[in-house]
N, C-alpha and C positions, 0 to 999 in steps of 0.2 A: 417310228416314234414321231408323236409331231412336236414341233419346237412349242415351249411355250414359258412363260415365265416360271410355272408350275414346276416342271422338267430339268430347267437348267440345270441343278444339283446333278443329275445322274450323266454329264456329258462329260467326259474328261480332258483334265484342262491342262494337258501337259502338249497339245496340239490348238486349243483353241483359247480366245480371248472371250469372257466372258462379258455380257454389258453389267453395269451396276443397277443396283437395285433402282436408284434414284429413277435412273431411263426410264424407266415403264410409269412412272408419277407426270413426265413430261405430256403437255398437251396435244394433240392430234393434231397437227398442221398441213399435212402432206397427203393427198388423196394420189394413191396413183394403179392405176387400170392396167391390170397385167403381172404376171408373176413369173417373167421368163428370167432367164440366167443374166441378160445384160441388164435389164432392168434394178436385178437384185446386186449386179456386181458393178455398176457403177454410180447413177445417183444417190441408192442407200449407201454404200462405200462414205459417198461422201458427207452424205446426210448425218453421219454413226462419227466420223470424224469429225465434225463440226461440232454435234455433242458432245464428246469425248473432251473439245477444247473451249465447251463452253462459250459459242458463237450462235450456234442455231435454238439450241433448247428443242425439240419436238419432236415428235413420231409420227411414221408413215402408215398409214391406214391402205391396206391391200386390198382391191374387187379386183375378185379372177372372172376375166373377163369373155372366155370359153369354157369349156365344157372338159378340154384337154388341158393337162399338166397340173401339178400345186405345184405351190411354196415349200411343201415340207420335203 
């Protein structure tokens, strides 16, 4: 399944924190090249906590930038 705004509803949230609707309204500020595990497991981390406390406001826009690996 790929993640998508669309999808969320069928992910179950007795394991996972779901983002809020608002999130996906926030503006595109963050370009970043690459979809590897550290990439997603620490600058987004904090990027998702920042908006969460209403500091940063914005979204990360993903280029997978080989041929090998996704995001999903």
């Amino acid at each position: 399944m790929l993640l998508s705004r669309y999808n969320l509803r069928n992910v179950n949230t007795d394991k996972v924190v779901l983002p809020n609707d608002a999130l996906f309204e926030l503006p595109e500020k963050v370009l970043q090249f690459g979809t590897g595990v550290l990439l997603r497991g620490l600058p987004d981390y904090f990027i998702d906590k920042a908006n969460r406390h209403g500091i940063f406001n914005g979204r990360i826009v993903v280029v997978k930038s080989t041929s090998r690996g996704d995001s999903a």
